[in-house]
C-alpha atoms as an extended CHARMM CRD file, in Angstrom:
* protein
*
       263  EXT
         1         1  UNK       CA             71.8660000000      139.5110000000       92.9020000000  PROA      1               0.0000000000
         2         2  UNK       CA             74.3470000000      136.9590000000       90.9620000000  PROA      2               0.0000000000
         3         3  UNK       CA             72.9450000000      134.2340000000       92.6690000000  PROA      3               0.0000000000
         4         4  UNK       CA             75.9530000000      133.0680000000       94.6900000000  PROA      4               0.0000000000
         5         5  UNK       CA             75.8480000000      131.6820000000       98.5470000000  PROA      5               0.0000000000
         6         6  UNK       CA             78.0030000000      133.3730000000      100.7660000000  PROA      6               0.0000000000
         7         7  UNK       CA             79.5910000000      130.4360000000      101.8430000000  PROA      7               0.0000000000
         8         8  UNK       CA             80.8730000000      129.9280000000       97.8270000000  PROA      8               0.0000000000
         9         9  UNK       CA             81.8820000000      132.9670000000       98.1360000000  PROA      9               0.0000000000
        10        10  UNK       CA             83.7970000000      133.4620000000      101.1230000000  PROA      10              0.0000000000
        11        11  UNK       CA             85.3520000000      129.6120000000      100.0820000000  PROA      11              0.0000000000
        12        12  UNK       CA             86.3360000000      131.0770000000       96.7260000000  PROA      12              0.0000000000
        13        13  UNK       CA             88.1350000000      134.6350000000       97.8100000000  PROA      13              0.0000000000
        14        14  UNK       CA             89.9450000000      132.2210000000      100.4500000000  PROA      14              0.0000000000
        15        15  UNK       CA             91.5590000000      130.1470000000       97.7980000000  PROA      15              0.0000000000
        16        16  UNK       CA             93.6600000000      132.3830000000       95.5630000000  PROA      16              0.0000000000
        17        17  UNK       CA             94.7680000000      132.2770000000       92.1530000000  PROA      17              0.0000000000
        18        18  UNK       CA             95.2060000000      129.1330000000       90.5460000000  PROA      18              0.0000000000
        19        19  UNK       CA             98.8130000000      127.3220000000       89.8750000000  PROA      19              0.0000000000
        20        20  UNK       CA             97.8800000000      128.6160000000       86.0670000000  PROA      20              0.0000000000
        21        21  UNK       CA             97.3830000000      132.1410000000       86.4330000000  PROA      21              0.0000000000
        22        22  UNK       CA            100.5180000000      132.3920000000       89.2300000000  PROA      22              0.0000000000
        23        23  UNK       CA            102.4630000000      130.5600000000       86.2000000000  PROA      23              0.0000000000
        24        24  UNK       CA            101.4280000000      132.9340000000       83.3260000000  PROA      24              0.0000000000
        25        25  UNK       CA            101.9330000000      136.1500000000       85.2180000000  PROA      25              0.0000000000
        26        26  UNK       CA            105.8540000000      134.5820000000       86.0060000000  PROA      26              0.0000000000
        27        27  UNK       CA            105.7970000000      133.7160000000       82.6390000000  PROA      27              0.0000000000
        28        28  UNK       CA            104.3900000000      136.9640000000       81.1910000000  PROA      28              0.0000000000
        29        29  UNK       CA            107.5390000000      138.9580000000       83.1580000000  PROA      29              0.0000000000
        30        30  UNK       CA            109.7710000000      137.0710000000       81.4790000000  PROA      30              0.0000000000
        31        31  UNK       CA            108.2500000000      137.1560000000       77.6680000000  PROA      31              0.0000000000
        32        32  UNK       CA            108.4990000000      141.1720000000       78.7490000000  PROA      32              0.0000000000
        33        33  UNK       CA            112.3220000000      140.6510000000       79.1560000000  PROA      33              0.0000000000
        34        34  UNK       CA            112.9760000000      138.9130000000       76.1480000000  PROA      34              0.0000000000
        35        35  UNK       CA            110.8790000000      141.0070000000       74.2860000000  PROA      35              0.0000000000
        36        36  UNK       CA            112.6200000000      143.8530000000       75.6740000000  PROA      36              0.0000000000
        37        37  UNK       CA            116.2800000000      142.7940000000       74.8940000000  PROA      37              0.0000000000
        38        38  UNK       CA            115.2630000000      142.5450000000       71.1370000000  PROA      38              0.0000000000
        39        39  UNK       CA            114.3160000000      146.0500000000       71.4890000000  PROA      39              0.0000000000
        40        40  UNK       CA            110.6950000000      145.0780000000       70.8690000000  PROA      40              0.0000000000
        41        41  UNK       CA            111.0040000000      143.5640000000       67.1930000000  PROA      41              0.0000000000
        42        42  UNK       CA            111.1470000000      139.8270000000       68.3010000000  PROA      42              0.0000000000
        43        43  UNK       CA            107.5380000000      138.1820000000       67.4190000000  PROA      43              0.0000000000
        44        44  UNK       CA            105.8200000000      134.7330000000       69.2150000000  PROA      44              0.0000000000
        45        45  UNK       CA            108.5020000000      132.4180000000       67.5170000000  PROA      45              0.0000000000
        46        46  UNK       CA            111.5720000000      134.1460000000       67.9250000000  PROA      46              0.0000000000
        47        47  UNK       CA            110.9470000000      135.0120000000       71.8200000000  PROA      47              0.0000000000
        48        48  UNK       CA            109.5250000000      130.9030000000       72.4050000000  PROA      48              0.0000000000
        49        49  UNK       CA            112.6840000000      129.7860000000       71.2970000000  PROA      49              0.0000000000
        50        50  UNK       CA            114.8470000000      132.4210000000       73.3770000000  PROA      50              0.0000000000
        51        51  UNK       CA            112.6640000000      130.9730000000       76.3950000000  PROA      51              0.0000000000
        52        52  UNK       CA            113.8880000000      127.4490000000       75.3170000000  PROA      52              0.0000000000
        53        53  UNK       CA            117.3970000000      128.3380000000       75.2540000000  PROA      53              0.0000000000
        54        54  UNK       CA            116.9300000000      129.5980000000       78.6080000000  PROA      54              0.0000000000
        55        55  UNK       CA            115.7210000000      126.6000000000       79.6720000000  PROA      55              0.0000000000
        56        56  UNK       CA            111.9830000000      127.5940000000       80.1320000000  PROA      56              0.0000000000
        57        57  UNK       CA            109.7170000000      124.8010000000       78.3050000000  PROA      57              0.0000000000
        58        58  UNK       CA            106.3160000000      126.8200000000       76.9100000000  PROA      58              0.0000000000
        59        59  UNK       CA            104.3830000000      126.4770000000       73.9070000000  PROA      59              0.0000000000
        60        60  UNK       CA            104.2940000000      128.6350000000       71.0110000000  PROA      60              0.0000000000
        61        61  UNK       CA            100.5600000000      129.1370000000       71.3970000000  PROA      61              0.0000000000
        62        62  UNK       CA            100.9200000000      130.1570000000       75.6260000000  PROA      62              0.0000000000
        63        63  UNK       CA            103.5040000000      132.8380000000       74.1240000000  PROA      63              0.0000000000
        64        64  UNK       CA            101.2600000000      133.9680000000       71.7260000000  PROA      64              0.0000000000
        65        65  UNK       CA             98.1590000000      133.9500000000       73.6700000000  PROA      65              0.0000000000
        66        66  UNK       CA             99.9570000000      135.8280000000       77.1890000000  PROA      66              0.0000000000
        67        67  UNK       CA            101.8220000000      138.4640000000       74.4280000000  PROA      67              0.0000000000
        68        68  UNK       CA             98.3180000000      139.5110000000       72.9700000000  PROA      68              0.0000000000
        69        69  UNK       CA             97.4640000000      139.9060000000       76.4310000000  PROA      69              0.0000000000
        70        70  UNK       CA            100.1870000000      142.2650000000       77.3080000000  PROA      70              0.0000000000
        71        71  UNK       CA             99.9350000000      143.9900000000       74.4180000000  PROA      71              0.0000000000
        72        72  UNK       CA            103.3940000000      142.8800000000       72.6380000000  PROA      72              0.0000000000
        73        73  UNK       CA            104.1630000000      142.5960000000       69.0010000000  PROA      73              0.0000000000
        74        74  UNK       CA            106.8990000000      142.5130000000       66.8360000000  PROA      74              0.0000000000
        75        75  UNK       CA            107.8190000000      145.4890000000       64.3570000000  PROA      75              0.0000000000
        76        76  UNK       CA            107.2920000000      144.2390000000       61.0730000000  PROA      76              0.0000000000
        77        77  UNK       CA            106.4890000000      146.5970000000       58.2820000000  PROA      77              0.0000000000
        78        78  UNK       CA            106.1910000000      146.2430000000       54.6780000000  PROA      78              0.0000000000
        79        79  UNK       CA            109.3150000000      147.5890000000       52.7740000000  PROA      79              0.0000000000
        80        80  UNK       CA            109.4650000000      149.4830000000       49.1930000000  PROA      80              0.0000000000
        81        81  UNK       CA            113.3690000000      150.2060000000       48.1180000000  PROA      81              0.0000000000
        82        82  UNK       CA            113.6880000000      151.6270000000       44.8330000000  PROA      82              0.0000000000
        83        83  UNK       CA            117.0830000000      151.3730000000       42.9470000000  PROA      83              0.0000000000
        84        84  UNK       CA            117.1380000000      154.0040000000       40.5860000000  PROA      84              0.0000000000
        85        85  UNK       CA            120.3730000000      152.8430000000       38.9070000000  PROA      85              0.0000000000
        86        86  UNK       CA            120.1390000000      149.3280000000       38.0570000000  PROA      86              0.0000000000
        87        87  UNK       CA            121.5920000000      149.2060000000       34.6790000000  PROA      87              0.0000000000
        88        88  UNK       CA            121.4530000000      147.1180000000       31.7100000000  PROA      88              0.0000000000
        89        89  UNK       CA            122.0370000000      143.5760000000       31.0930000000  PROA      89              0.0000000000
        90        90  UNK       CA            126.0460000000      142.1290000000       31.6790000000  PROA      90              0.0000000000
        91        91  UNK       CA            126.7270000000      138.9800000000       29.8440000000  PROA      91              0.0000000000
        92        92  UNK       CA            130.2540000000      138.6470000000       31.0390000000  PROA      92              0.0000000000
        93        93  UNK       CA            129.1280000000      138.7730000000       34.5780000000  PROA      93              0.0000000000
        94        94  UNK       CA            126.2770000000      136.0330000000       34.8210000000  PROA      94              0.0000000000
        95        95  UNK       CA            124.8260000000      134.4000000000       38.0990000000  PROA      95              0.0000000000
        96        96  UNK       CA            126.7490000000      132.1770000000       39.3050000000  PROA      96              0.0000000000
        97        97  UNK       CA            124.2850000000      130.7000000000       42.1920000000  PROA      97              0.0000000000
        98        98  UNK       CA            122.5700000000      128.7340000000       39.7830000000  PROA      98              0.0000000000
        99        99  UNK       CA            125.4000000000      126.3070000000       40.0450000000  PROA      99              0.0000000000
       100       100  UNK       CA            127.4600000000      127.3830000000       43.3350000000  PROA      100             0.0000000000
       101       101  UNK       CA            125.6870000000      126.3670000000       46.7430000000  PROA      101             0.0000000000
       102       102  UNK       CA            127.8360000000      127.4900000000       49.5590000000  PROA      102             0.0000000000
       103       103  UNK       CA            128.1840000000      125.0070000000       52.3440000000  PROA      103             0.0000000000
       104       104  UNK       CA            130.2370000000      126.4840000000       54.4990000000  PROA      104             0.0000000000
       105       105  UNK       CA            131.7900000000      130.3990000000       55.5690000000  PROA      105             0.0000000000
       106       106  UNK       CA            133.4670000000      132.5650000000       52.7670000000  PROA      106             0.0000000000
       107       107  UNK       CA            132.1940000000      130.1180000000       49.9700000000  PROA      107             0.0000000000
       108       108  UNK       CA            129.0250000000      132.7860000000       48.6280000000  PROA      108             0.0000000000
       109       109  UNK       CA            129.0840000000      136.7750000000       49.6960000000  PROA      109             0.0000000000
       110       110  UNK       CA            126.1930000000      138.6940000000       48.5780000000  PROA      110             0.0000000000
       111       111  UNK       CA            125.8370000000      142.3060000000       48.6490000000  PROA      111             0.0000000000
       112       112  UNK       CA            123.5850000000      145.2920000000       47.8580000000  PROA      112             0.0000000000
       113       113  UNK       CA            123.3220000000      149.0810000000       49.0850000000  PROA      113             0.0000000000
       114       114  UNK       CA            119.6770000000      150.9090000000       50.2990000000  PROA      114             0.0000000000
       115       115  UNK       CA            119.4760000000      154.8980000000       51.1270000000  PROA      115             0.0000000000
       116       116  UNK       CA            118.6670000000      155.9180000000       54.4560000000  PROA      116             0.0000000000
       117       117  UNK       CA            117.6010000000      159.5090000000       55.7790000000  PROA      117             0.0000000000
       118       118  UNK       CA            119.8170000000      161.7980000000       57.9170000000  PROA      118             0.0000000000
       119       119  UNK       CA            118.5090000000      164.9410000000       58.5990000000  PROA      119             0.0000000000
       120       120  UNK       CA            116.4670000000      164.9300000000       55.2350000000  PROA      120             0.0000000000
       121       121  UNK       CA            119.1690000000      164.3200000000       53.0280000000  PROA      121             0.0000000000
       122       122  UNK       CA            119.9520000000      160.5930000000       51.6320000000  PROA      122             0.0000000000
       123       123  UNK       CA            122.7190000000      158.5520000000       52.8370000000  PROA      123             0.0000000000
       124       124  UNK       CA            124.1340000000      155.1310000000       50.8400000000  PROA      124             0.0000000000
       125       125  UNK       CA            124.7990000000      152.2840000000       53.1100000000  PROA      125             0.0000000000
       126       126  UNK       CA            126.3980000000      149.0990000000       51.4380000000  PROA      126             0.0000000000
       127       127  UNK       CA            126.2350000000      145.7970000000       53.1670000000  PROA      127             0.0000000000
       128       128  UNK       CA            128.0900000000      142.2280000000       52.6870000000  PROA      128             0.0000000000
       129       129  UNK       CA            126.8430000000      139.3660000000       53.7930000000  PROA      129             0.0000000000
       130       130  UNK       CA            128.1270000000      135.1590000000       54.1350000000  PROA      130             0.0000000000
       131       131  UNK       CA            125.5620000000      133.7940000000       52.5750000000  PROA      131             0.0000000000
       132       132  UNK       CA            125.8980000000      130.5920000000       54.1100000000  PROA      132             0.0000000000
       133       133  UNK       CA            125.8960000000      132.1630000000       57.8770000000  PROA      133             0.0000000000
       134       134  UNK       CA            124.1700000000      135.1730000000       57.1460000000  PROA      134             0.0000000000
       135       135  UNK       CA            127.0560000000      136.6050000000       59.1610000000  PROA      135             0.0000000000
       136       136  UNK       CA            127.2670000000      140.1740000000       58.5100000000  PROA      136             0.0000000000
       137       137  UNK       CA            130.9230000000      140.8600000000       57.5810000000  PROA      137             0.0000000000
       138       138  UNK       CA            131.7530000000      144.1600000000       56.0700000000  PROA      138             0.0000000000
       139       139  UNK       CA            130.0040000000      147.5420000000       55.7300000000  PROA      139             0.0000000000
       140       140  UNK       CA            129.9930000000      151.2460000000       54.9060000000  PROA      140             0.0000000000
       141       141  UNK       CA            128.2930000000      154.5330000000       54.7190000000  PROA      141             0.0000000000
       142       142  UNK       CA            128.3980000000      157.6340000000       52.5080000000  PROA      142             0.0000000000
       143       143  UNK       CA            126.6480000000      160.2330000000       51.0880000000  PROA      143             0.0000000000
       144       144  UNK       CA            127.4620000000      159.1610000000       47.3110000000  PROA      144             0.0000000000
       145       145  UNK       CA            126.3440000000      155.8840000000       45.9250000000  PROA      145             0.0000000000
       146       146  UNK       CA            129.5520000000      154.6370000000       43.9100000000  PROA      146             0.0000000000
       147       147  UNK       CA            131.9050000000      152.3000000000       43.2710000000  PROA      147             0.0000000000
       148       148  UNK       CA            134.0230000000      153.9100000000       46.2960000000  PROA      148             0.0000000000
       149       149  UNK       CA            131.1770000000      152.9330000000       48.7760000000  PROA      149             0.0000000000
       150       150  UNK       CA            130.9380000000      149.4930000000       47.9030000000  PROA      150             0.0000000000
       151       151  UNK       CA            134.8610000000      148.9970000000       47.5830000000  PROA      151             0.0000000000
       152       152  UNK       CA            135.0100000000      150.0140000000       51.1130000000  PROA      152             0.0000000000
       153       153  UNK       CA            132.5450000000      147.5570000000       52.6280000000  PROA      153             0.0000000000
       154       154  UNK       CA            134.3550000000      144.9530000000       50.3140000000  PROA      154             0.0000000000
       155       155  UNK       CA            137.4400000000      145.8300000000       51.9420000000  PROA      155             0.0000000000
       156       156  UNK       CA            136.4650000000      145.3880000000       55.4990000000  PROA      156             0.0000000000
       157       157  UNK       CA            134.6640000000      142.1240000000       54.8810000000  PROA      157             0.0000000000
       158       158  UNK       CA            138.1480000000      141.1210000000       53.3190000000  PROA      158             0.0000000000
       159       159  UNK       CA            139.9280000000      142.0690000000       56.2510000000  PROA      159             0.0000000000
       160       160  UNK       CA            138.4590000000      140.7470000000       58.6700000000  PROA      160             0.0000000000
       161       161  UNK       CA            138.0530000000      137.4740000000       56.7400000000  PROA      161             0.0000000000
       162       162  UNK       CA            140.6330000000      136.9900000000       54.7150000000  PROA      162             0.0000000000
       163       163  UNK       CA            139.1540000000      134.7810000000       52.1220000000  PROA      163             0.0000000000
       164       164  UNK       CA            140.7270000000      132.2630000000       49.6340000000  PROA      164             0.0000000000
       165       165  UNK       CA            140.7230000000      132.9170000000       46.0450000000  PROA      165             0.0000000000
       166       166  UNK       CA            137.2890000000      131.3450000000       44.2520000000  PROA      166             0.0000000000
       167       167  UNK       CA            134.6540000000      133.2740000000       46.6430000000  PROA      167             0.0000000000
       168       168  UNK       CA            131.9440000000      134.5890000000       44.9890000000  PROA      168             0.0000000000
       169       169  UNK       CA            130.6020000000      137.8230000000       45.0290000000  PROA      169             0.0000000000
       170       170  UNK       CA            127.0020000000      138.3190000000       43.8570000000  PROA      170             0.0000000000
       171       171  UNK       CA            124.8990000000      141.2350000000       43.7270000000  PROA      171             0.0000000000
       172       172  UNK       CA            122.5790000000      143.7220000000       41.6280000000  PROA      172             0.0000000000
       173       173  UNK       CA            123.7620000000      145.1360000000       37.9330000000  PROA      173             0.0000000000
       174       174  UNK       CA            124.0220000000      148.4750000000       40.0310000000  PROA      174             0.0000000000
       175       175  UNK       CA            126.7450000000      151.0370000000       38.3120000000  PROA      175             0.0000000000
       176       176  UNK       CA            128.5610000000      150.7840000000       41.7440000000  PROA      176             0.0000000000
       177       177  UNK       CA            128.6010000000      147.0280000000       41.8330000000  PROA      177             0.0000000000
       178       178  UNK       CA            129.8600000000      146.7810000000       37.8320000000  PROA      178             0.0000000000
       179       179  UNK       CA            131.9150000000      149.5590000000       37.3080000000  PROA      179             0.0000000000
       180       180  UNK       CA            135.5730000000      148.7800000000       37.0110000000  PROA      180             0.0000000000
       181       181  UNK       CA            137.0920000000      150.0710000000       40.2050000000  PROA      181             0.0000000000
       182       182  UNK       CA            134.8090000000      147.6150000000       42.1340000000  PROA      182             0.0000000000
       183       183  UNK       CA            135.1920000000      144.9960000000       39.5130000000  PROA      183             0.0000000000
       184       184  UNK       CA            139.3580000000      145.4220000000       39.6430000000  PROA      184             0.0000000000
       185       185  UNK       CA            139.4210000000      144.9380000000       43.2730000000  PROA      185             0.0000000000
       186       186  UNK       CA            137.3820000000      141.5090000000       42.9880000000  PROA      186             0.0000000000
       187       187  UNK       CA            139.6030000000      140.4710000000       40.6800000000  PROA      187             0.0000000000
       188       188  UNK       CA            142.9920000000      141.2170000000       42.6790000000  PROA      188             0.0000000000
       189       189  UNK       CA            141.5900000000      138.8230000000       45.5290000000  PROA      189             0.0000000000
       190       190  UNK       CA            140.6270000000      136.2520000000       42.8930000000  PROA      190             0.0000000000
       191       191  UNK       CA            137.0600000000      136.6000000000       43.5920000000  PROA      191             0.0000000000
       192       192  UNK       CA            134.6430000000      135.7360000000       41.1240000000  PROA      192             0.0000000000
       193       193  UNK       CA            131.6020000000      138.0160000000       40.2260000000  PROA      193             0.0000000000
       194       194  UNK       CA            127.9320000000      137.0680000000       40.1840000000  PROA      194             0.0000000000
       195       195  UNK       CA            124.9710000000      139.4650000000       38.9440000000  PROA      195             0.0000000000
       196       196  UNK       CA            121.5460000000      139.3190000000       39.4990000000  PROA      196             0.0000000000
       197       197  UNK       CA            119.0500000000      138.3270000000       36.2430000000  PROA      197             0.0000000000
       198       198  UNK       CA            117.6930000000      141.3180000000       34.8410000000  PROA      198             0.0000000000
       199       199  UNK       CA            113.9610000000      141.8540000000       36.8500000000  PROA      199             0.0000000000
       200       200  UNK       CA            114.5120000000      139.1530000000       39.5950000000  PROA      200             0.0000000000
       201       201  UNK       CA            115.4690000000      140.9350000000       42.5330000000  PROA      201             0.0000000000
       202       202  UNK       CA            114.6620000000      137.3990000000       44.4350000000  PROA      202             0.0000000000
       203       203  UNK       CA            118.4570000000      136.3950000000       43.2860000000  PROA      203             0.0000000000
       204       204  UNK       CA            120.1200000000      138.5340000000       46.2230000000  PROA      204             0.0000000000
       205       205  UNK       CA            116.7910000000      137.5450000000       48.4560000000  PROA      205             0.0000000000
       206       206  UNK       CA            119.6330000000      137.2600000000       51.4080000000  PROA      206             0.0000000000
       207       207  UNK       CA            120.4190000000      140.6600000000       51.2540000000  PROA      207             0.0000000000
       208       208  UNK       CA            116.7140000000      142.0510000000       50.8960000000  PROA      208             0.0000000000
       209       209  UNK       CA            115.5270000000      140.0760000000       53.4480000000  PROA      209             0.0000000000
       210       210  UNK       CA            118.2210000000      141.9790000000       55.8390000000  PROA      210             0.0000000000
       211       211  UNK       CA            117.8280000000      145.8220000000       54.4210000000  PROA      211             0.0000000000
       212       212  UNK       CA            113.9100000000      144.7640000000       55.4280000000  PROA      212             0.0000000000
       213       213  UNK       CA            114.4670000000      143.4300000000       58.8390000000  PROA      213             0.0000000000
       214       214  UNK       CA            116.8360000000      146.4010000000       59.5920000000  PROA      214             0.0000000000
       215       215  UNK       CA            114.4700000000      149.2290000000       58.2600000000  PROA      215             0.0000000000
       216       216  UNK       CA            111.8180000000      147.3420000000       60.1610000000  PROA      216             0.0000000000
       217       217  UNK       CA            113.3590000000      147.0060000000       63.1710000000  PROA      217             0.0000000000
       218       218  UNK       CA            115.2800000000      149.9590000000       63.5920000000  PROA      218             0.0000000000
       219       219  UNK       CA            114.9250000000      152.7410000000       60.7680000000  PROA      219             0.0000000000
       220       220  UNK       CA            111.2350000000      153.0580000000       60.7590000000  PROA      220             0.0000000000
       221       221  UNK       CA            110.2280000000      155.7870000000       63.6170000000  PROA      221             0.0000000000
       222       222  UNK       CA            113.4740000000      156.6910000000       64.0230000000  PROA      222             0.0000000000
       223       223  UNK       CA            114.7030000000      160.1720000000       63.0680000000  PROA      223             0.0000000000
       224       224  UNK       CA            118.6670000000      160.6100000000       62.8190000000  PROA      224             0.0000000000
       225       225  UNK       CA            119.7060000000      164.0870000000       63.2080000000  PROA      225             0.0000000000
       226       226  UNK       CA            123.3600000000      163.4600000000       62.2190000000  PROA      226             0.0000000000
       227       227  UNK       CA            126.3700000000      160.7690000000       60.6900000000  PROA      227             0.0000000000
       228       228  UNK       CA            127.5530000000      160.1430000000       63.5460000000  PROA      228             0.0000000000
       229       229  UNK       CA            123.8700000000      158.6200000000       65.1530000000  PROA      229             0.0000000000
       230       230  UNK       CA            123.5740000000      157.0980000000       62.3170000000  PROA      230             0.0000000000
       231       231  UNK       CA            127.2130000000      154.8980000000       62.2830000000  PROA      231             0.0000000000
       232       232  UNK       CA            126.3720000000      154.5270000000       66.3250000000  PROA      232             0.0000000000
       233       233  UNK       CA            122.8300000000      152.4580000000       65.4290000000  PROA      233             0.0000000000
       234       234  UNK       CA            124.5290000000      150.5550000000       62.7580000000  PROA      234             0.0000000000
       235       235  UNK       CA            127.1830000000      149.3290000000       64.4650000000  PROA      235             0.0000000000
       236       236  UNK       CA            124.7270000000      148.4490000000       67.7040000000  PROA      236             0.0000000000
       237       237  UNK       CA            122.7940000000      146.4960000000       65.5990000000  PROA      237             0.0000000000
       238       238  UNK       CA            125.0620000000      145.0190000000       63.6970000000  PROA      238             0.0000000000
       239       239  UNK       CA            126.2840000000      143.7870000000       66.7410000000  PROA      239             0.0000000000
       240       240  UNK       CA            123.2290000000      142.4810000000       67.4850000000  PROA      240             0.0000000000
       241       241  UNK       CA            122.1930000000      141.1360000000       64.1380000000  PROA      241             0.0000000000
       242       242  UNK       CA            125.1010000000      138.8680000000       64.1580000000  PROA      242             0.0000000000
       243       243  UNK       CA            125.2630000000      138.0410000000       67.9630000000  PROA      243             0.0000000000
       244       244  UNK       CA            121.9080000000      137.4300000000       69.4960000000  PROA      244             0.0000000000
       245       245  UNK       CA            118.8140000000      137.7450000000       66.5620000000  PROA      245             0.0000000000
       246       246  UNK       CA            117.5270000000      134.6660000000       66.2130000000  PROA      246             0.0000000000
       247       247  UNK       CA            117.4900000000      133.3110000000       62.6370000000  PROA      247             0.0000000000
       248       248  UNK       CA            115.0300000000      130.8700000000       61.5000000000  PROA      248             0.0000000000
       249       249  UNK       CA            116.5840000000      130.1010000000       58.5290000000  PROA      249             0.0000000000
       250       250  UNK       CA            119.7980000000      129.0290000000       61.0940000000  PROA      250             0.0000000000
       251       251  UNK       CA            117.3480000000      127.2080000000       63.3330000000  PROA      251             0.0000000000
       252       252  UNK       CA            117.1570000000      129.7460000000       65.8740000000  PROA      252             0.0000000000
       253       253  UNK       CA            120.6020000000      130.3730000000       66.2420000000  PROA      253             0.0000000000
       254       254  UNK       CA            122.8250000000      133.3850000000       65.7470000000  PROA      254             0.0000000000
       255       255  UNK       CA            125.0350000000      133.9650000000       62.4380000000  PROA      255             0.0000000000
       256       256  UNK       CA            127.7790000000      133.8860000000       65.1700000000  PROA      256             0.0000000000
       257       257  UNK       CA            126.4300000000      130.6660000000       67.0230000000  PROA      257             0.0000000000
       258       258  UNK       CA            125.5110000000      129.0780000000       63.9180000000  PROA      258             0.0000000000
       259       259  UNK       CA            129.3050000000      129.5330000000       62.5120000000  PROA      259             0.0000000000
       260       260  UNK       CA            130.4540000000      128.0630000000       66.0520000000  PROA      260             0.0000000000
       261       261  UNK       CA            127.7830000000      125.0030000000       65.3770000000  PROA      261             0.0000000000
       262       262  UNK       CA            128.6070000000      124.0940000000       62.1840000000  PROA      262             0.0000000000
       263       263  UNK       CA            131.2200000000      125.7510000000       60.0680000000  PROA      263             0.0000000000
């Protein structure tokens, strides 16, 4: 019916698969791995250069081409955050990464909070970040957005840094970022305090790049029924934010690796 001699066909079911195929279905396991240990968020890119590191040579396009096959994509969604208290304009506190480039560790920390749900009620998490290592280095979590919140995730990154006087410390013109009790304790480490312009959210880009790759990754289909599931997933993937997501800002590398590398 198709035309095809017996003898080409007999000749053809002898042979096998070709080198090729055998090397794409080995590869295709091992995409599935990588994939896997970035708990399904890492795209084409991200898992062609964690093949590299491993010392398995493939092109971006093979990766892309034997993921569609399988069926394997990275979670990326589109992010909205509202911030309902941004507050007026502060002369005396003006942005100061116009002029400052940091160039190595502890030079630039930028920070911002986001709302996440628990059990249909809001919770405030505040995040700081190196901005030259995108090292996560302090955070915390409460159910009131204040001052107190982002003293404490100040305070951690502080002690487990311990940073010289002249850092600076940008953010939003949030109440909890300029009231005094946060802007007393920058001052008593000799920190100096940077605001975002008023409508240009892109100034703390660092920090809203993160809260989207986080929601993203991990918050969106994920229900938390308490706190304490909530401080267990952000301390996992903190963890893993700092230690093993590639960054292609970094090259590829981890904030961690990246500090090792060149810091």
């Amino acid at each position: 019916m198709l035309g095809v001699r017996r003898g080409s066909y007999y000749a053809w079911r002898s042979r096998g698969e070709s080198a090729r195929l055998e090397q794409d279905r080995d590869l295709s396991k091992r995409i599935r791995v990588v994939f896997a240990a970035s708990g399904g968020t890492y795209g084409s890119p991200r898992v062609e250069r964690e093949l590299a590191a491993r010392g398995i040579a493939v092109s971006r396009r093979r990766v892309e081409r034997l993921m569609r096959e399988a069926g394997l994509r990275g979670r990326v969604v589109r992010v909205y955050r509202s911030n309902p208290h941004l507050h007026r304009f502060y002369e005396q506190h003006p942005n100061r990464l116009w002029k400052k480039r940091a160039r190595t560790v502890d030079q630039v920390w930028v920070g911002d909070v986001t709302y996440l749900s628990v059990g249909g009620r809001w919770r405030f998490l505040a995040v700081v970040m190196d901005q030259f290592s995108r090292r996560l280095v302090g955070w915390s979590l409460a159910q009131i957005r204040s001052t107190r919140l982002t003293r404490a995730a100040f305070d951690r990154a502080v002690r487990r840094r311990r940073p010289h006087p002249g850092l600076i410390f940008h953010s939003d013109r949030g109440s909890e970022y300029a009231g005094s009790g946060f802007r007393d304790r920058l001052k008593s480490h000799g920190v100096l305090q940077s605001m975002t312009r008023g409508g240009a959210p892109s100034d703390n880009a660092h920090m809203e790049s993160f809260f989207h790759s986080f929601k993203a990754e991990i918050v969106h289909g994920t229900v938390f029924a308490d706190d304490a599931q909530l401080r267990a997933c952000l301390s996992r993937y903190v963890r893993y934010y700092n230690h093993r997501r590639l960054h292609s800002a970094l090259g590829y590398h981890s904030p961690v690796e990246y500090e090792r590398r060149v810091a």
